[in-house]
C-alpha positions as semicolon CSV with decimal commas, in nm:
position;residue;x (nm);y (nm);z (nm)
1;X;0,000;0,000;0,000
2;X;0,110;0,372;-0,060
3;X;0,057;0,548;0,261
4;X;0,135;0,903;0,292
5;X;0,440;0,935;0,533
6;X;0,437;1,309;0,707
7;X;0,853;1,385;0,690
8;X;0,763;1,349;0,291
9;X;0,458;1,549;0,303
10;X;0,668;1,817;0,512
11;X;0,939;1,803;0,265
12;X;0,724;1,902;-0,001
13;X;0,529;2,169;0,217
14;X;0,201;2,023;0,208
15;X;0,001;1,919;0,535
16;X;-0,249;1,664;0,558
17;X;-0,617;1,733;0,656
18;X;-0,565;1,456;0,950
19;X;-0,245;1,254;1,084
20;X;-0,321;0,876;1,128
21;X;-0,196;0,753;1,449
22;X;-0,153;0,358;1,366
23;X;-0,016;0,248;1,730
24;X;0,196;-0,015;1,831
25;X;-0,055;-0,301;1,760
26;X;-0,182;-0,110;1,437
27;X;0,175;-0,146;1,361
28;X;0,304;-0,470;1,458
29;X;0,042;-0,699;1,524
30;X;-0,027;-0,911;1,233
31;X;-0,436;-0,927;1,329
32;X;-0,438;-0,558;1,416
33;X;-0,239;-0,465;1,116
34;X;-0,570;-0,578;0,921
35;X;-0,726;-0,302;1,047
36;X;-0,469;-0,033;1,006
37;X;-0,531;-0,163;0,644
38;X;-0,894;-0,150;0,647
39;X;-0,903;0,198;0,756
40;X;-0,636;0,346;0,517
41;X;-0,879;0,184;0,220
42;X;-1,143;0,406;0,374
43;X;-0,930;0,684;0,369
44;X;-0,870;0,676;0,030
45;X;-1,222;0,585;-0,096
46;X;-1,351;0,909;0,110
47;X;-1,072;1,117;-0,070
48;X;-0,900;1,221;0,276
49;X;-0,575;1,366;0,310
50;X;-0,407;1,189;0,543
51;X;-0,042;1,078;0,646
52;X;0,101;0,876;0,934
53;X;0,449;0,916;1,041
54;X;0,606;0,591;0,989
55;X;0,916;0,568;1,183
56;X;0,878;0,867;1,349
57;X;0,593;0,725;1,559
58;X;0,712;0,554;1,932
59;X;0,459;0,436;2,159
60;X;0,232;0,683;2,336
61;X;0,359;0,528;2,678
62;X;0,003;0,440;2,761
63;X;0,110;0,088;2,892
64;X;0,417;0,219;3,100
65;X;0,206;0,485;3,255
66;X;-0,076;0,185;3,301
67;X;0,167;-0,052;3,463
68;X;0,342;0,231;3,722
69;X;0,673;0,339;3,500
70;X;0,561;0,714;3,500
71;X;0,932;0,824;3,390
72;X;0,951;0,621;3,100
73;X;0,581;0,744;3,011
74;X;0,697;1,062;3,020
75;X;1,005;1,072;2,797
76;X;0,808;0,882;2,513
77;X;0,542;1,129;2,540
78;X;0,768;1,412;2,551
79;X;0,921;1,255;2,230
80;X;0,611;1,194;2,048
81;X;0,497;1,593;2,137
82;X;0,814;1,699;2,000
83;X;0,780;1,492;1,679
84;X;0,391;1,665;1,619
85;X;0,437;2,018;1,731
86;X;0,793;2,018;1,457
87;X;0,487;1,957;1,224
88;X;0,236;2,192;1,331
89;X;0,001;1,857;1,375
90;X;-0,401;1,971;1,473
91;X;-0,583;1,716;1,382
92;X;-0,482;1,318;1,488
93;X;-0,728;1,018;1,380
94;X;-0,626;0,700;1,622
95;X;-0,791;0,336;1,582
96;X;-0,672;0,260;1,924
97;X;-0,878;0,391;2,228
98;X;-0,571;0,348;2,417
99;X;-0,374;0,562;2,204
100;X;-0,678;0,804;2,189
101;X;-0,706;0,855;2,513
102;X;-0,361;0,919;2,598
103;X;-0,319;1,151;2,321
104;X;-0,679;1,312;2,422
105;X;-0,612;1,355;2,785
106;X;-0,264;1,282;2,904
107;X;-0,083;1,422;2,654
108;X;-0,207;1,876;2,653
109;X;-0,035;1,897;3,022
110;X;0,299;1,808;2,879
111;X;0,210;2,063;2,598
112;X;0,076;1,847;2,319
113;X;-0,269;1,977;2,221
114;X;-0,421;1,840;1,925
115;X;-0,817;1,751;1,799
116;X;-0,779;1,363;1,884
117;X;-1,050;1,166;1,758
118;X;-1,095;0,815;1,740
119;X;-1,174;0,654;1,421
120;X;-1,528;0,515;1,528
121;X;-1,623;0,886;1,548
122;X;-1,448;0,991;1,251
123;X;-1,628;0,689;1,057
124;X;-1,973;0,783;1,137
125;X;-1,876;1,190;1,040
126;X;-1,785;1,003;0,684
127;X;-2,113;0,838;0,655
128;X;-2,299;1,124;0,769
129;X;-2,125;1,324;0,534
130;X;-2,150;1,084;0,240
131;X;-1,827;1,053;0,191
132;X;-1,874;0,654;0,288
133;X;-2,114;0,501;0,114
134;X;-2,227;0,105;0,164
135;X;-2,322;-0,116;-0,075
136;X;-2,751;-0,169;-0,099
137;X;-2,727;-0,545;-0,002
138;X;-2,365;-0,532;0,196
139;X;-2,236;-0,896;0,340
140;X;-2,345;-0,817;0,655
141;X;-2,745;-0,715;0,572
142;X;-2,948;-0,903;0,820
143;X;-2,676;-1,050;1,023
144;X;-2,677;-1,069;1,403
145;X;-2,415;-0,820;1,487
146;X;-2,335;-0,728;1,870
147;X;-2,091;-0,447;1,986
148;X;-1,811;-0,463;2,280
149;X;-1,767;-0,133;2,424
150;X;-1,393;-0,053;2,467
151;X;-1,360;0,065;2,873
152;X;-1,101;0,341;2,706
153;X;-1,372;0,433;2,474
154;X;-1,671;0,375;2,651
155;X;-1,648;0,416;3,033
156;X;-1,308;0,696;3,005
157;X;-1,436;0,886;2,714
158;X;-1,803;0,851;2,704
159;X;-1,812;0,722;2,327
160;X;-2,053;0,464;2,310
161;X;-2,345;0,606;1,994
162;X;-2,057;0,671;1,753
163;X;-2,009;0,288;1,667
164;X;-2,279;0,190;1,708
165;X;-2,421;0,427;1,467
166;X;-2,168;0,263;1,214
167;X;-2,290;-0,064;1,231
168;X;-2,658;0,092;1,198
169;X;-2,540;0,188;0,838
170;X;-2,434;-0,195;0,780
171;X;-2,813;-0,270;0,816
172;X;-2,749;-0,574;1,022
173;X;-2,938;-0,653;1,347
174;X;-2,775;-0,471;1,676
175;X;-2,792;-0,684;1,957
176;X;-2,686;-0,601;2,273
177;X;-2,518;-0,777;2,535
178;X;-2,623;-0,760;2,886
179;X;-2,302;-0,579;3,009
180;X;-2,326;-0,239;2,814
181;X;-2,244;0,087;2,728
182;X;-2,186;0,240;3,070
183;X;-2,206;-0,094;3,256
184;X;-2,000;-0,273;2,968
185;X;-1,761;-0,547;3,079
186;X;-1,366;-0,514;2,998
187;X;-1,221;-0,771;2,791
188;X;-0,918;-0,821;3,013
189;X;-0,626;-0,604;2,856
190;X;-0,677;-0,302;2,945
191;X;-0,440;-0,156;3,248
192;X;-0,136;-0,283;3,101
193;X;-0,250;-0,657;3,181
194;X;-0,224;-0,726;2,855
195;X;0,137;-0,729;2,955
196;X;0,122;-0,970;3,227
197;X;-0,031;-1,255;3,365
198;X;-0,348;-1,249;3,521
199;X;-0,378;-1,317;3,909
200;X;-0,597;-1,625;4,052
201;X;-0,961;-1,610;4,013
202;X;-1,213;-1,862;3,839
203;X;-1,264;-1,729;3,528
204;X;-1,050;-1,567;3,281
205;X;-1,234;-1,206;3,193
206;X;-1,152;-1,268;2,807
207;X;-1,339;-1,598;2,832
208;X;-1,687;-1,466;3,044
209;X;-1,686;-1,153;2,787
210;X;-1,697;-1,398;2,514
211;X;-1,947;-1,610;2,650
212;X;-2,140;-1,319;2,690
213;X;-2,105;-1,227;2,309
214;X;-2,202;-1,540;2,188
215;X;-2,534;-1,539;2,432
216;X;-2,635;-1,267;2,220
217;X;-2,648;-1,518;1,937
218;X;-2,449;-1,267;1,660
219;X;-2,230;-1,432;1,429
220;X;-2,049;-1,126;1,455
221;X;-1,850;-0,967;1,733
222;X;-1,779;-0,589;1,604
223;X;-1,491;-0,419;1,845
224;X;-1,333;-0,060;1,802
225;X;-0,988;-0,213;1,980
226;X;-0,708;-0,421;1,824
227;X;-0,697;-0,537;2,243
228;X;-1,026;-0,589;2,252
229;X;-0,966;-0,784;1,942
230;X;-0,744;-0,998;2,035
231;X;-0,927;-1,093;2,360
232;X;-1,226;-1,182;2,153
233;X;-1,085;-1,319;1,906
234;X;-0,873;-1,541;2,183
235;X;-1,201;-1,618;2,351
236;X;-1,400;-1,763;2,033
237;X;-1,096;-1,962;1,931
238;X;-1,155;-2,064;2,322
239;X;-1,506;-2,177;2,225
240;X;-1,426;-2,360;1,891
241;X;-1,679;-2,091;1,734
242;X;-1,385;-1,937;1,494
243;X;-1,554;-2,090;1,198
244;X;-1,924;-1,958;1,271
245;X;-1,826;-1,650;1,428
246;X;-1,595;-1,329;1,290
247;X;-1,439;-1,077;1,587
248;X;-1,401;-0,835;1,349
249;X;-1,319;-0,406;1,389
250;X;-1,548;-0,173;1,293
251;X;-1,320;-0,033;1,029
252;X;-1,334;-0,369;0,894
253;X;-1,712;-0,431;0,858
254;X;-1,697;-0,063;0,678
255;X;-1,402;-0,159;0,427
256;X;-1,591;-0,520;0,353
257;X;-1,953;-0,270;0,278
258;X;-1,833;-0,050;0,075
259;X;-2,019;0,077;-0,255
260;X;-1,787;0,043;-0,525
């Protein structure tokens, strides 16, 4: 794929409409690199101008911060600042909530201020623009979708109509699972424990989200999370369901709709 890299943008004195902040697992994650792909096509069907800045990019510290290593948090972020403002960045697009949120909150008292918005949102501005359109009888018309709420999304930033509003425009069935919005469930990555292994209990959290998800009967598990991806995605192989049932992003079930 030819993506847009800023330093070349820059060299040629031209500044894209929005930066694309890929992430770590956007990056380097072989499943989450699907959507990082998925998203770019959208980009470029919609007409955007958009870069991303390749090897420039470092971590946002978000897990460091999460898992007590506030020093090292701090020097990538300061790094990362240093990178944007040298561009004049205003505008940054993220598919990660973790990502988003760091940039969002943690990131204007160390003197990084930017519009960060997360590319659920920014997907349903498309298709209320009509910049995305879907195709009349898309492959997922009539199919039993549910939605996970990210907690970085959901519970930290409040964002829980934006994707769903995007899967509205799929015209499949919404259903919800009992655990919510507000009172949503975390798939078990979040706080850095991605990172680490989980203490004693009886149930992993991955595994009693995913039974939840497949209560709800939808052969499709949408997320907005490449973590929340992998946990589901985990969870269903778990379950033998990987054949009957697709953890997929919602960037992906937009890419797959598309109107040619």
């Amino acid at each position: 794929m030819q993506v847009p890299v800023m330093a070349e943008l820059f060299a040629k004195q031209e500044t894209p409409d929005i930066l694309f902040w890929v992430g770590c697992a956007g990056s380097f994650d072989q499943r989450a690199q699907k959507i990082t792909q998925a998203f770019t096509i959208i980009l470029e069907k919609a007409g955007i101008k958009y870069a991303i800045l390749g090897k420039e990019e470092a971590c946002t510290g978000d897990p460091a911060r999460r898992a007590g290593n506030e020093f090292l948090f701090q020097m990538m972020a300061y790094q990362n600042i240093q990178t944007l403002n040298n561009y004049g960045i205003k505008k940054i697009v993220t598919a990660c909530p973790h990502c988003f949120n760091t940039l969002k909150n943690e990131y204007p008292v160390l003197g990084g201020n930017y519009e960060v918005i997360h590319h659920a949102s920014f997907l349903q501005q498309l298709i209320d623009e009509g910049k995305v359109k879907m195709k009349e009888s898309g492959s997922f018309k009539g199919k039993k979708i549910t939605y996970h709420d990210s907690c970085y999304l959901g519970r930290a930033n409040n964002i829980y109509e934006a994707p769903r509003k995007v899967l509205e425009a799929l015209d499949g069935e919404l259903v919800e699972m009992k655990h919510c919005r507000s009172k949503g469930l975390c798939c078990g990555a979040g706080g850095a424990q991605m990172f680490k292994e989980e203490e004693k209990g009886t149930v992993r959290v991955n595994l009693e989200r995913t039974d939840e998800a497949l209560g709800t009967g939808a052969t499709v598990i949408a997320s907005a999370c490449p973590f929340c991806n992998t946990m589901l995605t985990d969870g269903v192989k778990n379950k033998e369901k990987e054949d009957t049932v697709l953890v997929l992003d919602v960037a992906e079930l937009v890419a797959r709709s598309l109107a040619e």
